[in-house]
C-alpha positions as CSV (number, residue, x, y, z in Angstrom):
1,X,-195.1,-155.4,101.5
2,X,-194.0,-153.3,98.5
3,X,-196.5,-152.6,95.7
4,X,-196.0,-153.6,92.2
5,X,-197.6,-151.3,90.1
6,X,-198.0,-151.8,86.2
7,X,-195.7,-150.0,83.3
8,X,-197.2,-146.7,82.5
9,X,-194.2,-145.8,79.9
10,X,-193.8,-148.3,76.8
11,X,-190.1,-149.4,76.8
12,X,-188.1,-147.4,74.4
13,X,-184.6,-148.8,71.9
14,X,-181.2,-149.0,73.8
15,X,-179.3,-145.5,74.1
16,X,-176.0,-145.4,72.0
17,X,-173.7,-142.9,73.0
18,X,-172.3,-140.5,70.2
19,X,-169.0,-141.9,68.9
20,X,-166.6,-139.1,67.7
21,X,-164.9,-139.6,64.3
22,X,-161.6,-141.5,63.8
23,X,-160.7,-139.5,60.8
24,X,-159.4,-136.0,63.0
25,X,-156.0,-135.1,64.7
26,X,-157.5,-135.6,68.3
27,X,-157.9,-139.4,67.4
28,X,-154.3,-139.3,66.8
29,X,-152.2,-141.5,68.9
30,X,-150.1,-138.8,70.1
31,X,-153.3,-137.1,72.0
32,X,-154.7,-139.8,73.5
33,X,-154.7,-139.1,77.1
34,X,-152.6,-141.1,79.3
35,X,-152.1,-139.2,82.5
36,X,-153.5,-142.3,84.8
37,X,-150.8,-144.5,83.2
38,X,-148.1,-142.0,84.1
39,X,-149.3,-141.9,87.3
40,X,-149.6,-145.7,88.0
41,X,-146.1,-145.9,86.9
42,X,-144.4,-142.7,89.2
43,X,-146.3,-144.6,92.1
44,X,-144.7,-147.6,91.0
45,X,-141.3,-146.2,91.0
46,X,-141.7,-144.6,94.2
47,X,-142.9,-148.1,95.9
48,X,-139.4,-149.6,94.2
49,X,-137.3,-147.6,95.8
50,X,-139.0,-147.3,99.1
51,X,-138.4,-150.8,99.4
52,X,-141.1,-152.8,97.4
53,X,-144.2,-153.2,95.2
54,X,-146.7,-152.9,98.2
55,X,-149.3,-155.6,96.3
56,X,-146.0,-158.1,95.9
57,X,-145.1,-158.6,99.8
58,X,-147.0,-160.8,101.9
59,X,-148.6,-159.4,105.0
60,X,-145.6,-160.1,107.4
61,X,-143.9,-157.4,106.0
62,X,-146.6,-154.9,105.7
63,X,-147.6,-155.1,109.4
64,X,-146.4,-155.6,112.6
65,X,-148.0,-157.4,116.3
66,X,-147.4,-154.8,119.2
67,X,-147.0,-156.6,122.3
68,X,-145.7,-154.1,124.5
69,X,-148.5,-151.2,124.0
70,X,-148.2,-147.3,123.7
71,X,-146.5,-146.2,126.9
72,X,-148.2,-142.6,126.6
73,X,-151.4,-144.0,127.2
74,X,-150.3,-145.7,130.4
75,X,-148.6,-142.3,131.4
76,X,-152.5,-140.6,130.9
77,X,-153.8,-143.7,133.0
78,X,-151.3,-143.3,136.0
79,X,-151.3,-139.4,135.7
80,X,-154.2,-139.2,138.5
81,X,-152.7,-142.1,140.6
82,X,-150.2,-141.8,143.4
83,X,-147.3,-144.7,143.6
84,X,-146.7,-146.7,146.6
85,X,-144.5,-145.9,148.8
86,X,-143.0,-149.4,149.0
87,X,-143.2,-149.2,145.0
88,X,-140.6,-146.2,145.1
89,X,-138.9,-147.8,147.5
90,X,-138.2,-151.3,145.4
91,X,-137.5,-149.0,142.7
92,X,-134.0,-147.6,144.1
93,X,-131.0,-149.1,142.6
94,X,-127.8,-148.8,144.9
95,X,-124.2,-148.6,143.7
96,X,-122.6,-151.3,146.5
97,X,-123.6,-154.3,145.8
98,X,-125.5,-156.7,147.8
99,X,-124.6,-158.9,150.4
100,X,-123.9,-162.8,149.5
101,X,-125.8,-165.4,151.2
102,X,-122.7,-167.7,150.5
103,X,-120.9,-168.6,153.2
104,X,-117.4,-166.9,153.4
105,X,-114.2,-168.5,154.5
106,X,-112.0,-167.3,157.5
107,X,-109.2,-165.0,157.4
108,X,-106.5,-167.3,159.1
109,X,-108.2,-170.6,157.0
110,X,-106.1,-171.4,154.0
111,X,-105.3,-174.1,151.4
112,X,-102.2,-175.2,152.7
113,X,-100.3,-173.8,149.2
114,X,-97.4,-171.2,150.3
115,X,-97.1,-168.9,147.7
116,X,-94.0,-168.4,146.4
117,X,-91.6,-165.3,147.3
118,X,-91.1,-162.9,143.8
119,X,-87.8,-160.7,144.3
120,X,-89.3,-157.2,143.7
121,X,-87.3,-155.5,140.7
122,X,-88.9,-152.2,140.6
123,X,-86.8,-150.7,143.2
124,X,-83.3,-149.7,143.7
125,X,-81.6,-151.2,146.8
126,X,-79.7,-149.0,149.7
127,X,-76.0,-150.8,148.1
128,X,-76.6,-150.2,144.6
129,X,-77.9,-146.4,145.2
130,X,-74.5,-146.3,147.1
131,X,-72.5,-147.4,144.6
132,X,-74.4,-145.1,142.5
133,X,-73.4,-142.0,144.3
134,X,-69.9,-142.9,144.8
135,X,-69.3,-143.5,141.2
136,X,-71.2,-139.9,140.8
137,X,-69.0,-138.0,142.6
138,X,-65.6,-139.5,141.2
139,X,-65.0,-141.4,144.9
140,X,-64.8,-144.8,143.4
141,X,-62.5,-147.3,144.3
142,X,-62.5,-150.0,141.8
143,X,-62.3,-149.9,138.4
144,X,-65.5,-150.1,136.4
145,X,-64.1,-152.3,133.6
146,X,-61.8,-154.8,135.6
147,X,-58.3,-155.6,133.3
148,X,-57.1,-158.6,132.9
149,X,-53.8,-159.4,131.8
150,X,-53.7,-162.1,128.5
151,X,-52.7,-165.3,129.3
152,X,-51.8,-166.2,125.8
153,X,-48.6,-164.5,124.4
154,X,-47.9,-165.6,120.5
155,X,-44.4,-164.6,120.3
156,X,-43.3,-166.4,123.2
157,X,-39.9,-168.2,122.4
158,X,-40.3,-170.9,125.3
159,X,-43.9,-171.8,124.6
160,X,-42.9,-171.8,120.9
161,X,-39.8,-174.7,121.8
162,X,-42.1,-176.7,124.4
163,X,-44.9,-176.6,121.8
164,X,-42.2,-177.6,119.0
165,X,-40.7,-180.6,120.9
166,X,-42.0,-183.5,119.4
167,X,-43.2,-186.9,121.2
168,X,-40.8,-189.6,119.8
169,X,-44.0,-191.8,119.6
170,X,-45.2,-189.2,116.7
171,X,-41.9,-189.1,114.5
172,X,-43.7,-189.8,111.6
173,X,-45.9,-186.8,111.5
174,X,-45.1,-183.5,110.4
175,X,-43.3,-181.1,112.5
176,X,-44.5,-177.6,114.0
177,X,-43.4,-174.6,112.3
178,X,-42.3,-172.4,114.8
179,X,-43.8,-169.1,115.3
180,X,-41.8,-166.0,114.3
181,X,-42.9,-162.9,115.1
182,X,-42.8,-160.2,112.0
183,X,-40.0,-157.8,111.9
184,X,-42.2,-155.2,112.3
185,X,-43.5,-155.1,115.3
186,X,-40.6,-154.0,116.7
187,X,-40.8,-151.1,114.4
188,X,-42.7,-147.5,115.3
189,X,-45.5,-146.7,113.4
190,X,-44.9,-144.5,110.6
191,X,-47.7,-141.4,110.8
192,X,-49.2,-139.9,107.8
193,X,-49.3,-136.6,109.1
194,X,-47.7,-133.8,106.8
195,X,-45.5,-132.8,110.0
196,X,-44.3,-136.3,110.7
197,X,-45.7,-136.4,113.9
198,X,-47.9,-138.6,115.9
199,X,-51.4,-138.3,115.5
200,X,-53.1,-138.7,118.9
201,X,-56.3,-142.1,118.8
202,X,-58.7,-139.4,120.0
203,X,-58.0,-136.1,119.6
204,X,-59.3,-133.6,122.2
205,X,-61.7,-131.4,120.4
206,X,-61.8,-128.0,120.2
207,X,-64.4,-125.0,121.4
208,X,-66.1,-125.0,117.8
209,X,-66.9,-129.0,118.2
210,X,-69.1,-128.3,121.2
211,X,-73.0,-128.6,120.9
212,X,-73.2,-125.4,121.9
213,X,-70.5,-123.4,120.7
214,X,-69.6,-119.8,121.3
215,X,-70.3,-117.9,118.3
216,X,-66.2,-116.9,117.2
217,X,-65.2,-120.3,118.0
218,X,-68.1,-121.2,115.2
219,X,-67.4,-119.0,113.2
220,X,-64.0,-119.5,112.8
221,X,-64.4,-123.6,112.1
222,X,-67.0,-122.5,109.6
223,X,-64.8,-120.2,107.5
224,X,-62.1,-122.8,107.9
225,X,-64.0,-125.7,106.3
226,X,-65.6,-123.4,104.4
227,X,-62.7,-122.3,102.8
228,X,-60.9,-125.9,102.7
229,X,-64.6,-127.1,101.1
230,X,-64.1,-124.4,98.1
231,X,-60.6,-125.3,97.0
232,X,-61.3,-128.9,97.2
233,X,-64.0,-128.0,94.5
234,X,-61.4,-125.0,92.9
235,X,-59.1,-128.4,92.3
236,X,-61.9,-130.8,90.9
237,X,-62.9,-128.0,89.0
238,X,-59.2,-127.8,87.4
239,X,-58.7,-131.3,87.2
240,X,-61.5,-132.1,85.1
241,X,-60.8,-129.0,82.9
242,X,-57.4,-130.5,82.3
243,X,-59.1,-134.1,81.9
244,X,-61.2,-132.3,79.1
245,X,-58.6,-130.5,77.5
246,X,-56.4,-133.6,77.4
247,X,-59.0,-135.8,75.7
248,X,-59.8,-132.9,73.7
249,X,-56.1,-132.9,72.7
250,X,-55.8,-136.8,72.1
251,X,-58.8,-136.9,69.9
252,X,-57.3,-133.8,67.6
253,X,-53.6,-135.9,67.5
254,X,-55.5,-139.1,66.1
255,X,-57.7,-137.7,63.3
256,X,-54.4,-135.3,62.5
257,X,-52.3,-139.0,62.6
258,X,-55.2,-140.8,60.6
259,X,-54.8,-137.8,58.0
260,X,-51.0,-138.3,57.7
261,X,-51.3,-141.9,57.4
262,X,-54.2,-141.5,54.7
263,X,-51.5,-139.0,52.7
264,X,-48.7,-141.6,52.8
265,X,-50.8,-144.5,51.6
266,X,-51.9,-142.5,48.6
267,X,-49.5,-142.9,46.0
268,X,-47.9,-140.8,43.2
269,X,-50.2,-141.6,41.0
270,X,-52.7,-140.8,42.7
271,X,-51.7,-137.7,43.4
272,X,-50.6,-136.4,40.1
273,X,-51.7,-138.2,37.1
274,X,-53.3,-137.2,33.8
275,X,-54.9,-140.4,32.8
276,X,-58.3,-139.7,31.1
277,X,-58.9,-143.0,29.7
278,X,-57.0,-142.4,26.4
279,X,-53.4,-143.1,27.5
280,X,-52.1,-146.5,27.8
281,X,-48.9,-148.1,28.3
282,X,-45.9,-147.4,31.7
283,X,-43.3,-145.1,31.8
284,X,-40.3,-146.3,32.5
285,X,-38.3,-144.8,35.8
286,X,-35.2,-144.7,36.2
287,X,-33.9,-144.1,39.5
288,X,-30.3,-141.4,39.2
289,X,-28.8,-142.7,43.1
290,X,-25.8,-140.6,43.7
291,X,-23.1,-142.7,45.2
292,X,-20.9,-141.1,48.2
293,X,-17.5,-140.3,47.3
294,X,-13.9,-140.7,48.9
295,X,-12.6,-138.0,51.5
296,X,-9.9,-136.1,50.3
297,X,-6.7,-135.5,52.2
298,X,-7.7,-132.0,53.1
299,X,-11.1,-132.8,54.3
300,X,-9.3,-135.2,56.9
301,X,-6.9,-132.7,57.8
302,X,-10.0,-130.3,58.6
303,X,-12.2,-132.8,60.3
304,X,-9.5,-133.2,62.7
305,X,-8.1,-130.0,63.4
306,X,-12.0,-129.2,64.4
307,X,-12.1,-132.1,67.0
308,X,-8.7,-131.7,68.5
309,X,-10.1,-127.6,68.8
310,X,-13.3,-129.2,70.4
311,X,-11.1,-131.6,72.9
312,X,-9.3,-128.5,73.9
313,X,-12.0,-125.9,74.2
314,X,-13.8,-128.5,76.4
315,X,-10.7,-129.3,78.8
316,X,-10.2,-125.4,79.3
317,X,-14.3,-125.1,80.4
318,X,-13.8,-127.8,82.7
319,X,-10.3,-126.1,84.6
320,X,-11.9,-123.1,85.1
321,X,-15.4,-124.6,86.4
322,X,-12.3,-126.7,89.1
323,X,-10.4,-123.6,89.4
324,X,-13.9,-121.7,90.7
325,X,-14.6,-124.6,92.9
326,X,-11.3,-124.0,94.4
327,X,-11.5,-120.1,95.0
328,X,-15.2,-120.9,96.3
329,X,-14.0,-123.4,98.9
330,X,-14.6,-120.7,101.7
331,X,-18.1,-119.6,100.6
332,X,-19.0,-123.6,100.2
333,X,-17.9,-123.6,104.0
334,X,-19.8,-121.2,105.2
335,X,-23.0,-122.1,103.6
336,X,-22.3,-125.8,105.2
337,X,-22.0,-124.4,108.8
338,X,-25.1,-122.2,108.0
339,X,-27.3,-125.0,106.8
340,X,-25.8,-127.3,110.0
341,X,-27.0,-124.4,112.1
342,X,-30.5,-124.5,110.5
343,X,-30.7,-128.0,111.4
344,X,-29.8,-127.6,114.5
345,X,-32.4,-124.8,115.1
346,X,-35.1,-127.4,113.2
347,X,-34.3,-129.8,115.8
348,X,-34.0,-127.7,118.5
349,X,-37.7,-126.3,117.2
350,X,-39.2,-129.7,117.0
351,X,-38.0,-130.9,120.6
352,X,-39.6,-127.9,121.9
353,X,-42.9,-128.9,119.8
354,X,-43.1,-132.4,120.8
355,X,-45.7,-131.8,123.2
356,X,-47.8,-130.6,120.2
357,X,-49.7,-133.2,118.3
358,X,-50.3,-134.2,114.6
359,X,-53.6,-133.5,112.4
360,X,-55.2,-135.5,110.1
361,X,-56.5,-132.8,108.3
362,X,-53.2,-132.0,106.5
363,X,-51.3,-135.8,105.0
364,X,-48.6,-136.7,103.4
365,X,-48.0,-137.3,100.0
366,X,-46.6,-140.8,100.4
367,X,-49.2,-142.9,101.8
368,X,-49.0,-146.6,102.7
369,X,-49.8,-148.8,100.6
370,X,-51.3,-148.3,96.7
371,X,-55.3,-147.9,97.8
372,X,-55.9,-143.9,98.7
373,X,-57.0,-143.1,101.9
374,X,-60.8,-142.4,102.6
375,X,-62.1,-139.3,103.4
376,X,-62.7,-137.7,106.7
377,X,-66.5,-136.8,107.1
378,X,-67.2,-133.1,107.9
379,X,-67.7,-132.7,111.0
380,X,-69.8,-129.8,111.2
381,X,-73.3,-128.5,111.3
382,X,-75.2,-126.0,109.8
383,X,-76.4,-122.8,112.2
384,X,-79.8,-123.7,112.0
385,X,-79.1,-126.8,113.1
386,X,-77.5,-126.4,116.2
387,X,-79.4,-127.7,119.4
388,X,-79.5,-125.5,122.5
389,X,-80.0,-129.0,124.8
390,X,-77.8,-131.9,124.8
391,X,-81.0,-134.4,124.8
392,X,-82.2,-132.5,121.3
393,X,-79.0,-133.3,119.8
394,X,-78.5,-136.1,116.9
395,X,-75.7,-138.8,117.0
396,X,-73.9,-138.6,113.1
397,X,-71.4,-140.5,112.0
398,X,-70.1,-144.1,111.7
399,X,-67.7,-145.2,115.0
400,X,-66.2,-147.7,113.1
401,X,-65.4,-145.8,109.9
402,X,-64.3,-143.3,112.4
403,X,-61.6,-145.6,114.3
404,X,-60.6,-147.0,111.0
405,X,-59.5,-143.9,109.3
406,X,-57.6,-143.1,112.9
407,X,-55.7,-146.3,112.7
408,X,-54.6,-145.9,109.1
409,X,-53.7,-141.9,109.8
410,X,-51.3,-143.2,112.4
411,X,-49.3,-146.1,109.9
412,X,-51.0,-149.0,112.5
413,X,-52.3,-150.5,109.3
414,X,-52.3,-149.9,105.3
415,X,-55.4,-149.2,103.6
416,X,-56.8,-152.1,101.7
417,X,-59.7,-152.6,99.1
418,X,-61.9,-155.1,100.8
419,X,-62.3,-157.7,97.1
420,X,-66.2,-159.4,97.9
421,X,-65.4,-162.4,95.3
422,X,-61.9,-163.2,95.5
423,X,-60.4,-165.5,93.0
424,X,-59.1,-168.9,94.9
425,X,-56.5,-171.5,94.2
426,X,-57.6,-174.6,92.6
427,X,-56.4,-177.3,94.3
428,X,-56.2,-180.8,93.2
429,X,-56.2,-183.3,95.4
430,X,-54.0,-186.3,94.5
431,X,-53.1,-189.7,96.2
432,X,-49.4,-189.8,97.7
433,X,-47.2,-192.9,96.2
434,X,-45.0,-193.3,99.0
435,X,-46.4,-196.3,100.3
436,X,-44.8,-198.1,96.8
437,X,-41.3,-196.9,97.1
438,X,-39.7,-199.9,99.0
439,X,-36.6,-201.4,98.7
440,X,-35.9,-205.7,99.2
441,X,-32.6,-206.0,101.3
């Protein structure tokens, strides 16, 4: 039991501690110390961005229940121990998988559904590989494109007078015109060419139109178009020069004709007059018109001795241009029989060159039709662009452009301007009065 033993030591006054004075710079706000407030407020920050104010979440989110346990501290336990052997066993996994306890059904035991037969289409049959090889090797013998005559013909006179005979049942309608076939197509087209010749529909091509040309037959197209390339652009060139100089020319004409016509407005007075304000009143003009006078005898006399000299100097030029004529009848002979003979040897030249074709490249200058012809693409390529394989070449060119030029080159047709938004004929449609011309017998 503790002891309690008297107060030896009288009880003294409360200790105060010493307060410093208010009155000094280190009582100024700027040195009070505030290192714990900094400090409260970088761990602050720190909590923020880690995710949270650690005294604001609730206890769920600070801490979690483990349910599973550390699995290094069941390795230390079984580190001593030896598995089962039916443990290791259990523990193998194998790839097939495992036998089903369901009972299976036979192999002959179906539903009684057939299924139906699918042609197989990923193979080519023993016929068609046949046909295949035949056609390879040029042994084919039907056509691949089979031809079939027309059984329509639109100039046919006979069809045209069946079709035009007329049921008498029907007299009161309005009778067939019968077709007439166009006097032209009896006629042989007219080709473009500069030659006159036909132009061939598809012209065999030459060694520099090849894929893989040999290098003079190259190089001879491409100094060729080269060349026809740099006078086309020579001629634009010179044409719009001239255009220039032209325009250049009219515009100099008009302000020289607006400066004549500004002289001939301006008047006399304009021109030369004294007025200063001072003078006043209008001169009178008087206009001194000298009136022709009467021929004299010997003014006639000399007037017409001059044209009957005229009349007589102009008969004797034209007897001895007829007099030449007639000593050059020979020489006009002779150059007739030689320009039959050149005729003969043009002809003769032409026959002999009918198995040579036309070219497009080189037209006429009379074309068909007022709409110019288009132009013919270039068919060439550049050297780096040529393709040693014919799978790495590039189709160019428009096939339809193509066989529309060709028809046009060989007269078949006239160019045309295709018009998008033709104008069309009003037509106003009106009711027929026939029905009220009848006569009363």
């Amino acid at each position: 039991m503790p002891l309690i033993k008297p107060v030896t030591v009288a009880p003294g006054a409360p200790q105060q501690h010493k307060q410093p004075s208010r009155k000094g710079k280190k009582a100024w706000r700027k040195n009070v110390d505030v290192t714990a407030i900094q400090q409260g407020l970088e761990e602050v920050r720190d909590e923020v961005i880690k995710g949270g104010i650690i005294a604001e979440k609730n206890s769920a989110e600070l801490f979690t229940l483990d349910t599973t346990g550390d699995a290094s501290i069941q390795r230390k336990v079984l580190k001593g121990s030896k598995p089962l052997k039916a443990d290791e066993i259990i523990a193998q996994r194998s790839a097939v998988p495992s036998v089903s306890s369901k009972k299976r059904p036979g192999v002959g035991t179906t539903d009684g559904i057939v299924d139906p037969k699918r042609q197989r289409t990923g193979y080519v049959s023993h016929k068609e590989l046949t046909r295949l090889r035949k056609i390879a090797d040029g042994k084919h013998d039907k056509s691949l494109v089979e031809v079939t005559e027309a059984s329509y013909d639109p100039w046919d006179e006979k069809q045209a007078i069946r079709e035009a005979t007329q049921d008498p049942n029907f007299s009161f309608l309005e009778k067939v015109r019968k077709t007439v076939a166009p006097k032209t197509l009896q006629e042989k087209p007219i080709s473009l060419a500069a030659n006159g010749k036909e132009i061939p529909a598809v012209k065999r091509p030459e060694g520099g139109f090849s894929y893989n040309p040999q290098f003079t037959d190259y190089e001879e197209r491409l100094t060729a178009e080269g060349e026809r390339e740099l006078a086309a652009e020579k001629k634009r060139l010179a044409d719009a020069e001239a255009e220039r100089v032209k325009l250049e020319a009219a515009a100099k004409s008009a302000v020289e004709a607006e400066a004549a016509e500004a002289r001939a407005d301006m008047s006399e007075w304009d021109e030369d007059t004294d007025w200063d304000g001072f003078e006043s009143g209008v001169e009178e003009v008087k206009l001194n018109v000298k009136r022709p006078e009467r021929k004299t005898q010997v003014q006639r006399n000399k007037i017409k001795r001059r044209k009957e000299e005229e009349r007589k100097a102009k008969m004797a030029a034209q007897m001895k241009k007829r007099d030449e004529q007639a000593m050059r009848v020979k020489k006009i002979a002779k150059e007739v029989a030689e320009g039959e003979q050149a005729r003969q040897l043009a002809l003769a030249t032409q026959e002999s060159d009918e198995s040579s074709s036309g070219d497009d490249l080189e037209l006429r200058r009379r074309k068909l039709g007022k709409i110019a012809l288009p132009e013919r693409d270039l068919e060439l390529v550049l050297p780096d662009e040529l393709q040693d394989s014919l799978r790495l070449l590039r189709p160019e060119g428009n096939l339809l452009k193509d066989r529309y030029r060709s028809l046009l080159v060989r007269g078949k047709i006239e160019s045309r301007r295709h018009i998008s938004f033709a104008k069309k004929a009003k037509r106003k449609a009106t009711e027929k009065w026939t029905h009220k011309d009848f006569m009363l017998h």
